[in-house]
C-alpha distance (Angstrom), angle and dihedral (degrees) to the residues before:
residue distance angle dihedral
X1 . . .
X2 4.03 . .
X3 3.12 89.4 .
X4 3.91 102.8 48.0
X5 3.59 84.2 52.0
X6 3.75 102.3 62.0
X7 3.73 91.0 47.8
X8 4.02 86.3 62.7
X9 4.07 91.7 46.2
X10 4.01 91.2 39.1
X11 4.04 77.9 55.8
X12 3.66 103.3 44.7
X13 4.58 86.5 43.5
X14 4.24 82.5 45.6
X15 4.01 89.2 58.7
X16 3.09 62.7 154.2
X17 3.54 145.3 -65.3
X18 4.08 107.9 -166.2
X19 3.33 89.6 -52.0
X20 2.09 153.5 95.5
X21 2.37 67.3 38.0
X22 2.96 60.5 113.7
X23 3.58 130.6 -167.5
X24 3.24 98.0 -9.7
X25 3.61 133.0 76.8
X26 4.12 116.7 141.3
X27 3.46 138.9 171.3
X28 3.72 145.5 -15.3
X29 4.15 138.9 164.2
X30 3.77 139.1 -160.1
X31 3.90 150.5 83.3
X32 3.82 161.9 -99.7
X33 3.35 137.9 -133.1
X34 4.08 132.3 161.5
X35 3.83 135.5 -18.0
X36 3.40 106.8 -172.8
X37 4.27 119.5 -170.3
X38 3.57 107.1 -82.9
X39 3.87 94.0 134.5
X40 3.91 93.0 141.3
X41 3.62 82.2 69.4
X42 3.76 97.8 61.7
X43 3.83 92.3 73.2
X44 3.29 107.0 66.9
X45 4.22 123.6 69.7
X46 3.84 114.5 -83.8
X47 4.06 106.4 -121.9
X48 4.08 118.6 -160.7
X49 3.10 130.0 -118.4
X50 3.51 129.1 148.5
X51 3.86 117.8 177.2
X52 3.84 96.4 -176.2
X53 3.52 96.2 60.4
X54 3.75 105.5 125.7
X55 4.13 109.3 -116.6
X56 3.68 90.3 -117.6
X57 3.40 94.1 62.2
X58 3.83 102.1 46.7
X59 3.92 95.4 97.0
X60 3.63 88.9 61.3
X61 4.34 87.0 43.7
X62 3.70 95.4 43.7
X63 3.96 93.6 45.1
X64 3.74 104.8 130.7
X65 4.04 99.3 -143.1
X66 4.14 109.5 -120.4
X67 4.38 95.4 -134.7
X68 3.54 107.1 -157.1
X69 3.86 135.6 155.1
X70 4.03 119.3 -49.8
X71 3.98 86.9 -136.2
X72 3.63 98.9 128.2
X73 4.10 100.5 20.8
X74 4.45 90.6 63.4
X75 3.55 122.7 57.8
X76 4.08 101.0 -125.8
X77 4.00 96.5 -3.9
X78 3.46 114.0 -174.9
X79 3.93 104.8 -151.1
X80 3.89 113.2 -106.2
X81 3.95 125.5 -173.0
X82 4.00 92.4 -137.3
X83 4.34 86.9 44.3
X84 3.71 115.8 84.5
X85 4.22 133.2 149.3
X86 3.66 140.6 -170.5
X87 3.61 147.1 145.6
X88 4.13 134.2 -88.1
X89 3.27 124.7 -152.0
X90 4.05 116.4 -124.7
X91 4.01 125.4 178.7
X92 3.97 105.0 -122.8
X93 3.27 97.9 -143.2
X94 4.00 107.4 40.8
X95 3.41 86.1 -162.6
X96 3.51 101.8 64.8
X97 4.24 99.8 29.8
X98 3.90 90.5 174.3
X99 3.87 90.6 65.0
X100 3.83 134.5 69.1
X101 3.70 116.9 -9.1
X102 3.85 130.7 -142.8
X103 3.45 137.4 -148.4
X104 4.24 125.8 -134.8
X105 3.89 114.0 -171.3
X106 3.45 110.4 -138.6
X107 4.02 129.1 -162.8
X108 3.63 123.6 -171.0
X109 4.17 151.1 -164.4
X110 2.93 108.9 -158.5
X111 4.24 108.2 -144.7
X112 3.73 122.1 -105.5
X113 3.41 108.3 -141.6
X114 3.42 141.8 20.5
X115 4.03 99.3 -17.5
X116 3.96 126.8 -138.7
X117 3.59 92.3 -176.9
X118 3.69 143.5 -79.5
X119 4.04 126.4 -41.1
X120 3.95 110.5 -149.9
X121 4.03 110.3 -160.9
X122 3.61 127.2 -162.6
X123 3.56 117.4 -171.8
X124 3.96 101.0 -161.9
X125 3.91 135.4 -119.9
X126 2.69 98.7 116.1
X127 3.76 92.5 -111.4
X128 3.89 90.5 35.6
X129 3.92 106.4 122.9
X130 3.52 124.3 -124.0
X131 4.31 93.4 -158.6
X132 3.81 85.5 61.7
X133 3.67 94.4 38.0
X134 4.00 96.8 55.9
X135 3.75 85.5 39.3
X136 3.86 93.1 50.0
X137 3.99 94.3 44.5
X138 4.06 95.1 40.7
X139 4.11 86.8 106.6
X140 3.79 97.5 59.2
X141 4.23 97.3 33.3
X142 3.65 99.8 49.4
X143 3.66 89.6 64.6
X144 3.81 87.7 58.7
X145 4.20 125.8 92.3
X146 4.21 83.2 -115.5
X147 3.59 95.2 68.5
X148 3.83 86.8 53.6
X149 3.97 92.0 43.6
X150 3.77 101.0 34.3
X151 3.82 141.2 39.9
X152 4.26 104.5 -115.5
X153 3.55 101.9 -126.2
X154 3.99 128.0 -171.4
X155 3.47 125.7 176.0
X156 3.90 140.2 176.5
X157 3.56 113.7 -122.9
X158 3.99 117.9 -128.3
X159 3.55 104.4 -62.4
X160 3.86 109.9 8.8
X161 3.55 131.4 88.2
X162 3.90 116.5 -4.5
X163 3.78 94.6 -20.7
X164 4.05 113.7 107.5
X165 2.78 143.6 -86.7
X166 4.01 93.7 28.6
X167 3.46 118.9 -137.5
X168 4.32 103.7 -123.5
X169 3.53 142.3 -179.7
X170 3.65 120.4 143.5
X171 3.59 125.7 39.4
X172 3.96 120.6 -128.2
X173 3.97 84.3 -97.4
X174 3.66 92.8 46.0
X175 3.40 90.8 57.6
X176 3.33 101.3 45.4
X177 4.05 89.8 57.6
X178 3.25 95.6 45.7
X179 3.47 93.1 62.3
X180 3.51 94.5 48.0
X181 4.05 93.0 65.8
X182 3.58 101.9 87.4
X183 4.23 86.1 -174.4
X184 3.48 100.3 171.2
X185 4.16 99.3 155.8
X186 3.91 102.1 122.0
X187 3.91 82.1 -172.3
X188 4.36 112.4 129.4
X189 3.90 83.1 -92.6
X190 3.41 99.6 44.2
X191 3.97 94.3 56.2
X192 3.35 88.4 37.1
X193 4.06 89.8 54.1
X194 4.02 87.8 44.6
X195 3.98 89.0 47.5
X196 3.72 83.1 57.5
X197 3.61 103.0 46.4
X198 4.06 82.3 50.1
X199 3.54 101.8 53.7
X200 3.54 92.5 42.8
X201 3.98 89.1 53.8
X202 3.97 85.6 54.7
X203 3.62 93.5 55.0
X204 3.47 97.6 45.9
X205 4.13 83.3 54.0
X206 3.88 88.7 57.1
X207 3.26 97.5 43.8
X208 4.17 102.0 39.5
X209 4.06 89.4 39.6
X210 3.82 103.2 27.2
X211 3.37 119.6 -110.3
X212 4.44 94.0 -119.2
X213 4.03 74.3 69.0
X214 3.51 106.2 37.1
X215 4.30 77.0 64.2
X216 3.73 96.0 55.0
X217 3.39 110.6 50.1
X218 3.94 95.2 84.3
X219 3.96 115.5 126.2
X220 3.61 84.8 -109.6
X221 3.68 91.8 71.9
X222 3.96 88.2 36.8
X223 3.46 88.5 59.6
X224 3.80 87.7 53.2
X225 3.40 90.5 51.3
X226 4.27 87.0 53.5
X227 3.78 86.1 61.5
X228 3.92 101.8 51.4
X229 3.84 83.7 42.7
X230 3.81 91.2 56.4
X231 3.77 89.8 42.5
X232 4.22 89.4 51.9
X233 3.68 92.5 43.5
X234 3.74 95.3 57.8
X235 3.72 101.5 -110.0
X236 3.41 131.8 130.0
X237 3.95 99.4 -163.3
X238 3.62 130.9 39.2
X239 3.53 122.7 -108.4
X240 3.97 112.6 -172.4
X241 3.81 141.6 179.0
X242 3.92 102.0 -171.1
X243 3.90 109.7 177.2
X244 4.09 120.9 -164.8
X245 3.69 107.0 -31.7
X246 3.62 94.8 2.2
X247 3.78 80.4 76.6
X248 3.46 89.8 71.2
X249 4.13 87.3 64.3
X250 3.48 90.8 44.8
X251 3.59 92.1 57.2
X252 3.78 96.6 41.7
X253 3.50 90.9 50.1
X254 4.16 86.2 52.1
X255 4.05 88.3 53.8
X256 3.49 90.9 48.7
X257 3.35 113.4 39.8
X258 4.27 109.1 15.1
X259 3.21 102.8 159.7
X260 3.49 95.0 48.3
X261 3.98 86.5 73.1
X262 3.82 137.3 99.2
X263 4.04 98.0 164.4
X264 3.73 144.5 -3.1
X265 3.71 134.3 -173.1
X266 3.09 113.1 -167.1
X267 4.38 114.8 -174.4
X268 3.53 130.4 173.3
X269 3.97 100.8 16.8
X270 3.71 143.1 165.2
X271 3.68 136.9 -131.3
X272 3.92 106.3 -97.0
X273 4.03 81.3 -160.5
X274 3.90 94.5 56.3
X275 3.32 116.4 104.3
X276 4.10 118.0 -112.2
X277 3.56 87.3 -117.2
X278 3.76 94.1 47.4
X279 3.66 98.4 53.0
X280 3.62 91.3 43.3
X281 4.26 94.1 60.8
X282 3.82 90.1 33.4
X283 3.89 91.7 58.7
X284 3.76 93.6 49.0
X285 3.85 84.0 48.5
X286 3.89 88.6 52.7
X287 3.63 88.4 52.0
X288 3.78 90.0 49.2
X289 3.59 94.8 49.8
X290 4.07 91.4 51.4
X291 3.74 92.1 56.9
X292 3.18 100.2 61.9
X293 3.49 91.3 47.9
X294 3.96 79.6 63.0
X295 3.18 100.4 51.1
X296 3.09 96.3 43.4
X297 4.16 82.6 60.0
X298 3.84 85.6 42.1
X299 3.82 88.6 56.6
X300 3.92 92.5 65.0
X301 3.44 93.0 50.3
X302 4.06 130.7 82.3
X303 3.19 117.5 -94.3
X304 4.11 103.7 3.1
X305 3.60 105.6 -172.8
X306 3.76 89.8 -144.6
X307 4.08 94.7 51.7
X308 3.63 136.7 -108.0
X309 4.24 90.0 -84.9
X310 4.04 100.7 86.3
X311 3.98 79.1 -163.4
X312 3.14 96.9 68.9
X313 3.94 100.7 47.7
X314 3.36 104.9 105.3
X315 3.83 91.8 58.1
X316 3.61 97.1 46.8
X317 3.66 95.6 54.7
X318 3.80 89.6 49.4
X319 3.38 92.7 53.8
X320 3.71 88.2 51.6
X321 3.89 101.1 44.2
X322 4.40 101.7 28.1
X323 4.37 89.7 75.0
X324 3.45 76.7 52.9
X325 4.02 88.9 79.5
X326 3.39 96.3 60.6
X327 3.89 107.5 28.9
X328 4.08 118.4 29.2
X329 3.45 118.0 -141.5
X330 4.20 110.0 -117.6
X331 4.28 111.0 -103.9
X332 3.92 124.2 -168.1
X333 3.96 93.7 -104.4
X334 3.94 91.9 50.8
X335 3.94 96.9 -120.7
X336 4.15 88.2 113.8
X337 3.89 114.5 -133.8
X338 4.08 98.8 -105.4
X339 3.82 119.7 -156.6
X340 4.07 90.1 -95.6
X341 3.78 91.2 60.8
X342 3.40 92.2 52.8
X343 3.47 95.8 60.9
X344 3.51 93.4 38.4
X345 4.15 88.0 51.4
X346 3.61 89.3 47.8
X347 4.19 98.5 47.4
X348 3.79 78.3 48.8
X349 3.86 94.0 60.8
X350 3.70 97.8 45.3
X351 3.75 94.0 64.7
X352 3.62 89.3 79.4
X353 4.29 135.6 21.2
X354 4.07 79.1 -140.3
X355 3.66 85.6 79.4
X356 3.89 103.9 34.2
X357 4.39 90.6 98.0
X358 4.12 81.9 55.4
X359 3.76 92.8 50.0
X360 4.21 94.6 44.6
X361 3.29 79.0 51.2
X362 3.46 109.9 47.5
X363 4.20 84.7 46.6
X364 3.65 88.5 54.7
X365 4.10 87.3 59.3
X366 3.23 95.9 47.4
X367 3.38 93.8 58.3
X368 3.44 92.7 48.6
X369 3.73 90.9 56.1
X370 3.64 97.5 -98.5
X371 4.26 133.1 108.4
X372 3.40 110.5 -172.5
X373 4.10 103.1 120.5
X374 3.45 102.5 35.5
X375 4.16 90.0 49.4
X376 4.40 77.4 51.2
X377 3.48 83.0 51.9
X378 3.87 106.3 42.6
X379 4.34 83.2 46.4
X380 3.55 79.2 59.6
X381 3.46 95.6 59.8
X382 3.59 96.9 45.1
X383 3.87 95.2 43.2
X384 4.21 97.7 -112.8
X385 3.58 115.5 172.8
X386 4.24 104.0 -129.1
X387 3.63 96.8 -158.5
X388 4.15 93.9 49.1
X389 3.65 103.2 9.7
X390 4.17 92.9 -127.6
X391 3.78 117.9 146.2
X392 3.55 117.8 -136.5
X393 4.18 108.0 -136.6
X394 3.55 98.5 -106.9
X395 3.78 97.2 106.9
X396 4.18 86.7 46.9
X397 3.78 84.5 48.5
X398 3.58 91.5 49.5
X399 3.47 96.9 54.6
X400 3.83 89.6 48.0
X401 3.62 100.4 50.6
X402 4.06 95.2 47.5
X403 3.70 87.4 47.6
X404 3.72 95.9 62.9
X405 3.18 105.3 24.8
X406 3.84 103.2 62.0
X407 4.34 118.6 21.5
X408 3.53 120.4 -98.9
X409 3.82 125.2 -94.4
X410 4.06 93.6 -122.4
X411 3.30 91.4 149.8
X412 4.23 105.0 105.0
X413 3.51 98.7 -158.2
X414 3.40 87.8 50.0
X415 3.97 95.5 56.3
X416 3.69 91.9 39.5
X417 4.26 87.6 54.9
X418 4.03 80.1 41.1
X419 4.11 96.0 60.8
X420 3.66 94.4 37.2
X421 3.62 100.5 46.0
X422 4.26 79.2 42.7
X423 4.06 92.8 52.5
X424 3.70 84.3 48.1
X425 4.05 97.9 51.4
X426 3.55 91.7 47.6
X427 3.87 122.4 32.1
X428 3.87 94.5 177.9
X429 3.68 98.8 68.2
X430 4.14 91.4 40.5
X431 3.85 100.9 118.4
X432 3.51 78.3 -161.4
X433 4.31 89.1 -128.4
X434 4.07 97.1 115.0
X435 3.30 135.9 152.0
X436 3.53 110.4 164.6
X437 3.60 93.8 -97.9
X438 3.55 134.9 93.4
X439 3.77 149.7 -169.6
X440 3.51 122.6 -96.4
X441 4.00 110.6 -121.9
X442 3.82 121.4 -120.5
X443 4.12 92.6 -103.4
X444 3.91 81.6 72.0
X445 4.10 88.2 62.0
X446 3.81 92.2 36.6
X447 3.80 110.5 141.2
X448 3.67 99.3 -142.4
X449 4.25 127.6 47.1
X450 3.37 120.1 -108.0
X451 4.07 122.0 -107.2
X452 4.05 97.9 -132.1
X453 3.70 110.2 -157.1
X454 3.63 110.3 -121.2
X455 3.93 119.8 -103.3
X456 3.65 112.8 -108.9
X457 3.96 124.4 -125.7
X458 3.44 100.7 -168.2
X459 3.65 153.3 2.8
X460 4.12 97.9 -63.8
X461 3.38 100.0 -116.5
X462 4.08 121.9 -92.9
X463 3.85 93.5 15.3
X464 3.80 110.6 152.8
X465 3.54 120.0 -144.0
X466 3.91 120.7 -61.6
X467 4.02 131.5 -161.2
X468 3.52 125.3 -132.2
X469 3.70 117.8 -161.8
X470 4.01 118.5 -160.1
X471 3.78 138.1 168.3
X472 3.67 126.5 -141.9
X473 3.70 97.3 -128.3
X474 3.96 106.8 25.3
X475 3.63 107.2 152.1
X476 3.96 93.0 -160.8
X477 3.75 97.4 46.5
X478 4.00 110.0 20.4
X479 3.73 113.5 -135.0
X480 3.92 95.8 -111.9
X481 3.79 99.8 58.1
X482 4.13 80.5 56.7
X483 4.03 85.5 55.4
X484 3.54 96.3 49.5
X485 3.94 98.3 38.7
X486 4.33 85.9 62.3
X487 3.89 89.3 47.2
X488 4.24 90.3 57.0
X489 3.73 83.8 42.9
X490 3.56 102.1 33.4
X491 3.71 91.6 -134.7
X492 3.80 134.9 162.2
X493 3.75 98.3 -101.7
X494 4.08 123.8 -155.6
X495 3.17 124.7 -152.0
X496 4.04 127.8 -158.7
X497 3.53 123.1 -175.1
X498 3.90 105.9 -138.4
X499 3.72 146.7 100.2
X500 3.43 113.4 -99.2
X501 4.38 150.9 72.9
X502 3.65 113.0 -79.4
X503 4.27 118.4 -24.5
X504 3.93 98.0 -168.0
X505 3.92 118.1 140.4
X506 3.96 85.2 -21.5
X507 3.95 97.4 122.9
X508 3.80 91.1 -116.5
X509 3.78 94.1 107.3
X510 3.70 123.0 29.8
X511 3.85 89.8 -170.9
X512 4.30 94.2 57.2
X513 3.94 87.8 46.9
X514 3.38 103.7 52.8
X515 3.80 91.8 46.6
X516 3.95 89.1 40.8
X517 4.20 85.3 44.0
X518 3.96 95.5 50.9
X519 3.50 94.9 45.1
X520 4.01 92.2 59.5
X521 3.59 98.0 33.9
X522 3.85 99.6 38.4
X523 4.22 103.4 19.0
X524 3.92 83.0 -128.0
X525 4.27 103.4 134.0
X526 3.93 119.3 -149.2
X527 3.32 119.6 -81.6
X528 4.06 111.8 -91.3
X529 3.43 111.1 -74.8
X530 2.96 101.3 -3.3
X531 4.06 116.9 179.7
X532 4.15 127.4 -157.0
């Protein structure tokens, strides 16, 4: 029961990080250029100004930002003089200002001492919110020399979180079934069945969201929003934290606006050059590769579900999770843990070593006929609410923000290569049921085209130096794609050796947050390869 427990707190302190964000994590594109000394700058307050803001869009620039109380934005805030939240206002379509308006919740710390300017975080997703983020991680960063020199800023992008209008598919119920399915026939009928559970979870989108929306809530557009939300806040450079696929804002933001930036992290990213395809098989690879460095772990430990041969893992915890298909183990709440949670509760686990005792565990249960922690875990994932069993939007949001911001894979042959070359990368989520054929995903029946961000060329011109952040074995956001993402920006890049999504400003290495902490407080980069 301890342990079942800790997995719901881990959750509810996770808010999330770049999880969860979970699985996922795609895409971003940019630069670098020069930082030159200028550190006696860095003391004084930043003051905006931005004279290439078009005139159309200076009432959402010139907003001044009604701070009020967080009461509403924070599950269980406890009211803090230095804590305050609101909403900007943002056009949604940027290129029609004068139309429909959005809303971007906003929650702040302020600094406490002398203040450089404000730090906006965004912990990835997409669909993970930045308010709950910043909220979530204000224990471990207000111990840190930023929340002296900068205001802490989180903030939802356009629809996710508390921002409006929501992006929304499913209901709570909805949800809740559609978990529950466990369809894993790859048969003509059975794709055909999943094809049709897809397209009707795209029209439902549309038609729950709006499909004007549904077309605006690229990271283009988010990016946008970054600059009126630098404007409002007083600064006149960008600082940015962008974790997993909040990289991909960050970098966005960096092609479209470059001078407008004093300092980007950018952790856990992808290779904007890597093919949809590519990224797709060499994330479930990086998820592969991380559990067997847990078993491995689980193999020196009593009473590993998955034995004491690391070899053998991948077999073992099929043959604990493929009955699963056809015969759900019994949970507390009644909704059974079905073989898709299980994976899903497991991929959960092995973003982070934090949760490794949750996932031995939770294996351990299983195989005694029981699914309690690895359901806690797989809710996790998909942001479930244990007490009331809501679902925030941030798998809805996910789903919308991948859909138009890259094209769909409609190609068939291409899927089918997809899920076979997938099976093959990672053996431990093989349900071992395939055909050669797969399913094409909802983004393939998505009712509005995607807004593709433009490949860069070059270095956009007057970009200062950025930081990338990437760890050797991160089974979200493989090491490599971290490599080549500071050689297209010719970045400083970090690199940690660990196990794990993301490890920026997180207190889990002293060596990464100092560099990552001198950089934004003093504009001095890491040293050149420099290793943690």
């Amino acid at each position: 029961m301890r342990d079942e427990l800790s997995v719901v707190a881990w959750g509810g302190e996770l808010a999330r990080k770049a999880k969860r964000n979970r699985l996922r994590a795609l895409a971003a594109v940019s630069a670098a250029a020069a930082v030159g000394a200028g550190l006696s700058l860095v003391s004084a307050p930043m003051s905006a100004s931005a004279p290439d803001v078009p005139e159309v869009l200076r009432p959402f620039y010139d907003q001044q930002i009604a701070w009020g109380s967080c009461q509403g934005y924070v599950a269980d805030f406890k009211p803090s003089p230095r804590t305050e939240c609101a909403m900007v206002k943002v056009p949604v379509d940027y290129q029609n200002p004068k139309g429909e308006a959005a809303q971007v919740a906003v929650y702040r710390i302020k600094a406490s001492g002398q203040k450089i300017g404000s730090l906006l975080f965004n912990p990835g997703g997409p669909g993970g919110s930045g308010v709950e983020f910043v909220a979530g991680s204000a224990p471990a960063l207000l111990g840190k020399e930023i929340a002296q020199r900068f205001d802490l800023v989180g903030f939802d992008p356009r629809g996710i979180g508390h921002s409006t209008p929501s992006v929304h598919c499913l209901s709570d119920k909805e949800q809740d079934a559609l978990r529950a399915l466990n369809d894993n026939d790859y048969s003509p009928a059975g794709i055909a069945r999943q094809e049709g559970r897809n397209r009707d979870y795209a029209q439902k989108c549309a038609q729950r969201t709006g499909a004007n929306f549904l077309a605006h809530v690229n990271s283009m557009d988010v990016a946008r929003d970054l600059d009126v939300l630098r404007q409002s806040l007083g600064d006149e450079k960008l600082n940015y934290v962008g974790y997993s696929y909040g990289t991909r804002i960050g970098t966005d933001y960096a092609a479209l606006f470059p001078t407008h930036v004093r300092a980007l992290v950018l952790d856990g990213a992808l290779d904007p050059k890597e093919s949809p395809v590519d990224k797709i098989v060499k994330q479930a690879k990086g998820f592969e590769d991380a559990f067997r460095i847990f078993a491995a772990d689980c193999a020196t430990q009593e009473n590993c579900a998955l034995g004491n041969d690391p070899a053998q893992a991948d077999v073992k915890f099929r043959s604990l999770v493929l009955p699963l298909i056809e015969h759900p183990l019994n949970t507390r709440d009644g909704r059974g843990l079905g073989y898709s949670d299980a994976v899903l509760g497991t991929i959960q686990a092995l973003y982070s070593k934090q949760l490794w005792t949750a996932l031995r565990e939770g294996l351990i249960e299983v195989k005694a006929g029981s699914g309690n922690i690895l359901q806690l875990l797989s809710d996790l994932y998909m942001d479930r609410d244990a007490k009331t069993g809501r679902y925030s939007n941030e798998q809805d949001a996910n789903a919308a923000v991948r859909c138009v911001d890259d094209p769909p894979i409609a190609d068939r042959a291409v899927v089918d290569q997809m899920d076979v070359q997938g099976r093959e990368a990672a053996p431990f989520e093989d349900d071992e049921r395939g055909t050669g054929h797969a399913a094409l995903d909802p983004c393939a029946f998505w009712p509005v085209r995607p807004t593709v961000a433009p490949a860069l060329t070059g270095l956009p011109a007057g970009l200062p130096k950025v930081v990338v952040v990437s760890t050797t074995n991160d089974p979200a956001t493989p090491y490599q794609a971290g490599v080549e993402l500071a050689k297209q920006l010719g970045a400083s890049l970090v690199t940690y050796n660990g196990t794990q999504h993301t490890v920026s400003l997180q207190g889990e290495s002293q060596c990464v947050d100092g560099a990552v902490q001198r950089y934004l407080v003093d504009l001095v980069p890491p040293a050149d390869g420099l290793t943690c």
